[in-house]
ZADREN-596570 format. One record per residue (C-alpha): x, y, z. Coordinates in steps of 0.001 Angstrom, whole numbers, padded with zeros to 6 digits, always signed. Layout:
REM ZADREN-596570
XYZ;...
END
This chain:
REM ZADREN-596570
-175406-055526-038982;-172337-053576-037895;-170627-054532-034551;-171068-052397-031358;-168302-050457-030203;-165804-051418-028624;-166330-051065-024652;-162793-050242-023343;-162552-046699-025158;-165888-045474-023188;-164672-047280-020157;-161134-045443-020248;-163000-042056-021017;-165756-042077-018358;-162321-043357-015896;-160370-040070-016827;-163656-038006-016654;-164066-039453-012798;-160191-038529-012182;-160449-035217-013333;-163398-033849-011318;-161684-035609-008312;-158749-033751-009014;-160591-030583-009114;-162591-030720-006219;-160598-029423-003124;-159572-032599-000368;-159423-031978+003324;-155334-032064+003056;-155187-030269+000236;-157249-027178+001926;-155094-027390+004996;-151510-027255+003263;-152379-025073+000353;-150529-022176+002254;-147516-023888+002295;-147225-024767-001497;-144563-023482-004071;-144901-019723-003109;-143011-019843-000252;-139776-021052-001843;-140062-017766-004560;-140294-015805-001417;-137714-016512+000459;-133984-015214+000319;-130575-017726+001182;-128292-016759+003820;-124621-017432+003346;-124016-018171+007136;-120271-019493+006015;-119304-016446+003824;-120949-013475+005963;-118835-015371+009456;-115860-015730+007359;-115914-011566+006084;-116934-010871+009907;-114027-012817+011201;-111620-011438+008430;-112634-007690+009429;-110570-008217+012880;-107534-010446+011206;-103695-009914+011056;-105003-009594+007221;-106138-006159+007664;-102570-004739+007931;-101785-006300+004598;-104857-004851+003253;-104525-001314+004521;-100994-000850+003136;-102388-002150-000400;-105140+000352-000057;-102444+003175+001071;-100071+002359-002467;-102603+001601-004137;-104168+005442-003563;-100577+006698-003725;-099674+005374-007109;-102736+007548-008594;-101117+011169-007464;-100462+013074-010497;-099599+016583-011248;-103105+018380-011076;-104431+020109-014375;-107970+022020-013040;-111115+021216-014116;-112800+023034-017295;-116365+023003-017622;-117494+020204-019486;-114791+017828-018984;-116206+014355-019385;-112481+012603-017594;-113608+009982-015130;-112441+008553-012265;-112373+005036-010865;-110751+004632-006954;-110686+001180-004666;-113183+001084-002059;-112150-000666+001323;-113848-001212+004879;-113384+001645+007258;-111961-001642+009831;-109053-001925+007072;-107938+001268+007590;-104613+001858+009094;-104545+001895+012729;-108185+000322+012998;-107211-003233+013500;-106330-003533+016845;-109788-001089+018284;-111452-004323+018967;-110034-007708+020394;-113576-009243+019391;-116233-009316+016574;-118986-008906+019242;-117420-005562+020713;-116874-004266+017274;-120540-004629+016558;-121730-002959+019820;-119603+000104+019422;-121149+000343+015895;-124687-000062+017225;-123827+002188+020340;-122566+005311+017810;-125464+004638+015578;-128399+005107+018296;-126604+008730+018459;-126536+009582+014204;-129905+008176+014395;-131187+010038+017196;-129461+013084+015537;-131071+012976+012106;-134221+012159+013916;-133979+015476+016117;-132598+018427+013080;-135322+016778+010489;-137945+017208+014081;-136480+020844+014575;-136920+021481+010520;-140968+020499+010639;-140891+022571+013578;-139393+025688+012161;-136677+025616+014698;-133685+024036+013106;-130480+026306+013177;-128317+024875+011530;-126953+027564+009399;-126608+024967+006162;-130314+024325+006357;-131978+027865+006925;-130269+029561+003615;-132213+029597+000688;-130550+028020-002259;-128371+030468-004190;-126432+027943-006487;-125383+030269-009306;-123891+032578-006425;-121721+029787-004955;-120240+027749-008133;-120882+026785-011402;-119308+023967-012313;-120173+021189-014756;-120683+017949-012606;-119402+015436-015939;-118773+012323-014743;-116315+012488-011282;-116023+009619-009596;-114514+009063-005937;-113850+005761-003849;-116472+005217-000703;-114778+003396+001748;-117000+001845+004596;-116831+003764+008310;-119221+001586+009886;-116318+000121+012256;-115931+003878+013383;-119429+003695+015045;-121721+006044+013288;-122254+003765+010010;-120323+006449+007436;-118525+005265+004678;-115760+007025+003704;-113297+008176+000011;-110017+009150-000313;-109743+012503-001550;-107073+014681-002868;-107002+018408-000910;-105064+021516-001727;-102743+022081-004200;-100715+020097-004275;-103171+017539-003527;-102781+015824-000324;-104602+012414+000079;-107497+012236+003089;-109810+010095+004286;-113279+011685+004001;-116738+010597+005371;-119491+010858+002760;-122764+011570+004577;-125974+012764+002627;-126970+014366+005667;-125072+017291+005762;-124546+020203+003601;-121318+021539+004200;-117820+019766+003503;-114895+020190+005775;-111582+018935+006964;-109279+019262+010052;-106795+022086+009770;-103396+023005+011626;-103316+024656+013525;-105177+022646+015751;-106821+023654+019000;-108726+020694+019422;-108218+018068+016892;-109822+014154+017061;-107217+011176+016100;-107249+010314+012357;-105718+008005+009537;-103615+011062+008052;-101497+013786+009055;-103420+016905+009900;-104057+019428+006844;-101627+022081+006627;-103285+024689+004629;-099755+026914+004610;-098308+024319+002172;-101543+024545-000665;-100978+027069-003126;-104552+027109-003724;-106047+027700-000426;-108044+031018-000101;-109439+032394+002792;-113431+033339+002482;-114593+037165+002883;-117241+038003+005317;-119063+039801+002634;-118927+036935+000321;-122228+034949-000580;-120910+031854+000466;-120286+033313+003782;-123769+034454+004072;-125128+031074+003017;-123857+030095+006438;-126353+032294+008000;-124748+032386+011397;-121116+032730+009777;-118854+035304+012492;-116062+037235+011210;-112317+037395+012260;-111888+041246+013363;-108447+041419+012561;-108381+040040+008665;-112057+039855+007764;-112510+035984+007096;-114865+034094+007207;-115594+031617+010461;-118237+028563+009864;-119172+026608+012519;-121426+022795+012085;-122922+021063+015127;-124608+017666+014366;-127071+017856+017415;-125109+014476+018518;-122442+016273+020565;-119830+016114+017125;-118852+019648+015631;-116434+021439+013737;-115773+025025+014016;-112693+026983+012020;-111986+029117+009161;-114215+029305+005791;-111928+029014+002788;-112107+027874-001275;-109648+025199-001896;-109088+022831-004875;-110352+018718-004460;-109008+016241-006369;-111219+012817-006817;-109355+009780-007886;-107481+010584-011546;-110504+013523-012534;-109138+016949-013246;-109424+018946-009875;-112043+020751-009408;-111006+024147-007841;-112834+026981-006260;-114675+024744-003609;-115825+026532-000008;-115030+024234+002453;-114629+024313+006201;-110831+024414+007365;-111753+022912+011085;-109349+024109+013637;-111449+023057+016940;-113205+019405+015958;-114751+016744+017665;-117501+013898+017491;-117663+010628+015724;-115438+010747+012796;-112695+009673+014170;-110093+008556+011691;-111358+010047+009201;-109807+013640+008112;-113299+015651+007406;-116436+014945+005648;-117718+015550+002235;-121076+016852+002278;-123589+015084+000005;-126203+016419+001266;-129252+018892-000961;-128445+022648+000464;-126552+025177-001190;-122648+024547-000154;-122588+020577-000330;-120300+019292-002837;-123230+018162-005592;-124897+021709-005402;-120902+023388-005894;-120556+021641-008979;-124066+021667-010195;-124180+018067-009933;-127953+017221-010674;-127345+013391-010403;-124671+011399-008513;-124705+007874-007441;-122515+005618-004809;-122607+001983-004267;-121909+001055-000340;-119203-002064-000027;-119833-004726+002531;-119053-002971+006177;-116524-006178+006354;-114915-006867+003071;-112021-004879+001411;-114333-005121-001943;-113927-002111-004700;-116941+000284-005900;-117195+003547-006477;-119127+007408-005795;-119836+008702-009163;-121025+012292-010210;-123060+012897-013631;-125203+010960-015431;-125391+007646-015189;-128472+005733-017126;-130626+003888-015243;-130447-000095-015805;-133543-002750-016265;-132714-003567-012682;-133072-000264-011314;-135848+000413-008908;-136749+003928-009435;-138562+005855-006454;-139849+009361-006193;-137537+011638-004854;-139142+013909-002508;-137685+017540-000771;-139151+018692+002764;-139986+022279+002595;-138093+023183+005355;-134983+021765+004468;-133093+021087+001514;-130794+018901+003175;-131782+015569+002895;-133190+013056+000135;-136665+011657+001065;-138030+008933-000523;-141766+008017-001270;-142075+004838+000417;-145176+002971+000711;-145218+000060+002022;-143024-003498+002922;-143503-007125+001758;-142269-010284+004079;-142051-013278+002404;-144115-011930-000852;-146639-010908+001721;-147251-007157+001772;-147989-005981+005760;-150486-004003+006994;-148630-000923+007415;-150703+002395+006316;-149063+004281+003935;-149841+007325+006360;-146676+005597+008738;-144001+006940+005550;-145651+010034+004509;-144401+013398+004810;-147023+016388+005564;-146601+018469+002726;-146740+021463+004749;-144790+021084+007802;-141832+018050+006348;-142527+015760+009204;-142513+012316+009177;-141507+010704+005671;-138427+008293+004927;-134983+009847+004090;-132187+007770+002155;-128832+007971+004706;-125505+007063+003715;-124776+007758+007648;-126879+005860+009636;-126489+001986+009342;-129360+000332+010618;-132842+001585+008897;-135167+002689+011704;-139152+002469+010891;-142131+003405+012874;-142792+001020+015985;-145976+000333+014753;-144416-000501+011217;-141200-002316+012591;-143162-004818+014624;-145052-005704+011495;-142198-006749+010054;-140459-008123+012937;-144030-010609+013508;-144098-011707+009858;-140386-012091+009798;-140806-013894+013092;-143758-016196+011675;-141534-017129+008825;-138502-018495+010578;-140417-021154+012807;-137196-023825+012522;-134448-020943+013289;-133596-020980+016608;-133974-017962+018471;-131349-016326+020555;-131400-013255+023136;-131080-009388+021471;-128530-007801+021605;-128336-004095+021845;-130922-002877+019385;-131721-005451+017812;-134530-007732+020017;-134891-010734+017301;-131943-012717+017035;-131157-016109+015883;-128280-018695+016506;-127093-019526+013525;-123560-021298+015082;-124454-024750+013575;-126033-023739+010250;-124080-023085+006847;-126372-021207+004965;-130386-020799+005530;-133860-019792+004062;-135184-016647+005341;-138330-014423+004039;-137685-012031+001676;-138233-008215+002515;-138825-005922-000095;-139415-002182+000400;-141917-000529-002192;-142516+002730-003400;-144749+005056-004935;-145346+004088-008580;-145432+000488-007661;-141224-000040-007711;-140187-002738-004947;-136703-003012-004182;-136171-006707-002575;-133090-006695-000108;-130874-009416-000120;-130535-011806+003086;-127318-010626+004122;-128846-006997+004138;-131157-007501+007128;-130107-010103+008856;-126323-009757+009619;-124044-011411+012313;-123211-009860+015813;-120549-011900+016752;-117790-014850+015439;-119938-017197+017029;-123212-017689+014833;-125272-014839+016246;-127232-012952+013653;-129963-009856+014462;-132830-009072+011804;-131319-005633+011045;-134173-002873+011518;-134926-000554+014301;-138081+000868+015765;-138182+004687+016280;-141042+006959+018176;-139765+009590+015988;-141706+011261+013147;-139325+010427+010667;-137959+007211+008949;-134459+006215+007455;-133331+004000+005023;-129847+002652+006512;-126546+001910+004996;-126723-001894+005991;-129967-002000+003601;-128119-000098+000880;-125186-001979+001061;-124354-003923-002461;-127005-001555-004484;-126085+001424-006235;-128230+004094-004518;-128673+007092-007823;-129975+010682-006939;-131475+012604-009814;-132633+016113-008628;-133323+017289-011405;-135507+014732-011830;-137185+014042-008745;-135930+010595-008647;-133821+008079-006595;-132874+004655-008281;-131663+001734-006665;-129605-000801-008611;-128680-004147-007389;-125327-005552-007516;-124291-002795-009463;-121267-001997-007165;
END
């Protein structure tokens, strides 16, 4: 008769059966703490407290004087004898990128990190409040801005091939309004300026002797009598007429442009072609810009602006530029990157968003947004709080190299502010400060845990924002803000402070905008 079997086998499988179901039925702590398990720490972002203070302290240092003469030799030693540009030139350009608040003369504007904040924040309600009101006046069928009511006539203005130009972007946030800016060659020969590069406008100038009414800035004045390639436009030219509300000069005939920015800035002067040089490219000659005789507004330092913007006369459209790309530096560090024109192949990091055009204006680049994640959470925003009416252009979110802090809609912003809020239960909170009503004090804390924000788009792209991209210091003390706006305004923007770091890509042709991270 054979044995039986032995018992400690059944008892160690019926004791593993019992542990198993135990495991799998659901204890009272288990149910209560679920929320808290392993998701939240791959949804939350770390804050460099140490670096960020460090860059923000830096930006107001005897450094900076060191810094802006590097940047000043450093642009000097690239002058060379200009050769112009033939179509289809593929010669490329690289030039350093440095903080507006390293520019010369900028150091000593603010004795304190806290007052150089608020004069940012104070300029940036305006450039907020003045995209807000031209993209209101466009849905409205009022807007008169002359570079906005012209119909496209490309072909008419330039035709230039747009291979591969590249230009520094230097950040203007310390000026106030949140622009970053590039040093650019004007004239023949070329004289080196500080330019803003803004996305929302259309129409590229720079301030010109003689001056009636000129604003301080970095460089001596542009003396148009010393370019051999400066040429006065006719008033019977088609780039004249793309102004819309372009005057003439009765004496000669030339063309007079005047730009307001519905902000109080404007520029007003003489309508002329002149050759640009970017970094070590071939110039590219034959451009209408404005030659600004009567100036004033918030770009203060800088010598004009180079348009970036979607209408006829900006710089993209005069070289048929169908893509272009810039990467934004950090508003406080003297870090390099560039502003690139031609193609430039999207990476497996890009986040690629559908580009979207208002049918009332071709200036600016909206994006289809859809939506915003906190912490891996995505709100309960309706998509209806991004969208454009396809008829009209209102509402939507445009991408703006000019305005620094994103605004949203109030309804959308305090979403985000609650979950952001609800996420940070151990930070301790501190009063607002200007704009920004959710503050924490950070002064005893070297780097923290924070919820990640991601914006998505249509097409199911999410572009997740680095910590020091939304919440950002307001002082040298420990102070930071969470670093979005609300807005009782139709429309949305997507600031420079979010951009900053990512390569922000524009393909019109297209219909695309890509965002690469750390791609600068």
């Amino acid at each position: 008769m054979q044995p039986p079997p032995p018992l400690l086998p059944l008892a160690a499988a019926a004791l593993l059966l019992v542990l198993s179901l135990l495991a799998a039925a659901p204890t009272p702590a288990a149910s209560r703490h679920h929320h808290h398990i392993p998701a939240a720490a791959a949804d939350t972002e770390t804050l460099d407290v140490s670096a960020s203070l460090s860059r923000a302290r830096a930006a107001l240092s005897t450094d900076a004087t060191a810094a802006a003469v590097s940047l000043h030799q450093s642009a000097a030693s690239t002058k060379r004898s200009p050769r112009p540009r033939n179509k289809g030139s593929s010669s490329s350009l690289t030039l350093h990128l440095h903080s507006r608040d390293f520019l010369p003369g900028e150091q000593s504007r603010h004795q304190t990190y806290h007052s150089l904040v608020l004069s940012r924040l104070r300029r940036d309600i305006s450039r907020a409040a003045a995209i807000s009101t031209r993209a209101a006046l466009a849905a409205d069928g009022l807007l008169t801005h002359p570079q906005d009511l012209h119909p496209a006539n490309t072909s008419a203005i330039f035709a230039a091939s747009a291979a591969s130009i590249q230009g520094p972007v230097v950040s203007g946030v310390g000026q106030g309004s949140g622009e970053y800016f590039s040093r650019i060659g004007i004239g023949s020969p070329a004289r080196q300026l500080y330019m803003v590069l803004d996305t929302g406008s259309d129409v590229t100038w720079v301030q010109c002797q003689p001056c009636a009414d000129c604003y301080q800035q970095s460089d001596p004045v542009y003396d148009p009598s010393l370019s051999s390639s400066y040429a006065a436009v006719s008033c019977d030219s088609p780039r004249c007429r793309d102004l819309d509300t372009a005057a003439c000069r009765n004496a000669t005939g030339a063309c007079l442009y005047e730009v307001a920015y519905g902000d109080g800035s404007y520029t007003v002067g003489d309508f002329a072609t002149e050759t640009l040089t970017l970094g070590e490219s071939q110039p590219v000659t034959n451009v209408a810009i404005g030659c600004g005789h009567d100036n004033e507004g918030l770009f203060v330092g800088a010598a004009g602006l180079l348009a970036l913007g979607g209408g006829p006369l900006s710089f993209p459209s005069q070289i048929s530029a169908s893509t272009f790309s810039y990467c934004l530096v950090d508003r406080d560090s003297p870090a390099a990157s560039t502003l690139q024109f031609g193609d430039g192949g999207a990476e497996a990091s890009t986040v690629s968003a559908p580009l979207i055009r208002s049918p009332r204006t071709s200036t600016f680049y909206y994006v289809a947004m859809t939506g915003i994640s906190v912490g891996g959470e995505a709100l309960s925003i309706p998509p209806s709080a991004f969208a454009m009416d396809a008829a009209s252009g209102s509402g939507g979110v445009i991408v703006d190299s000019g305005t620094a802090v994103t605004r949203l809609q109030a309804a959308a912003y305090a979403s985000l502010r609650d979950a952001f809020v609800r996420g940070t239960p151990s930070l301790p909170r501190a009063a607002g400060v200007s704009l920004f009503d959710t503050c924490y004090d950070l002064s005893d804390r070297t780097s923290v845990e924070v919820p990640a924000v991601s914006l998505r788009f249509e097409g199911g792209g999410a572009l997740r924002l680095p910590a020091k991209n939304y919440l950002i210091p307001v002082d040298g003390a420990g102070t930071y803000c969470l670093a979005f706006a609300p807005t009782n305004a139709a429309v949305s923007i997507i600031g420079n402070v979010q951009q900053q770091g990512i390569r922000v890509g524009f393909d019109t042709a297209k219909g695309a905008v890509g965002f690469t991270p750390n791609k600068c």
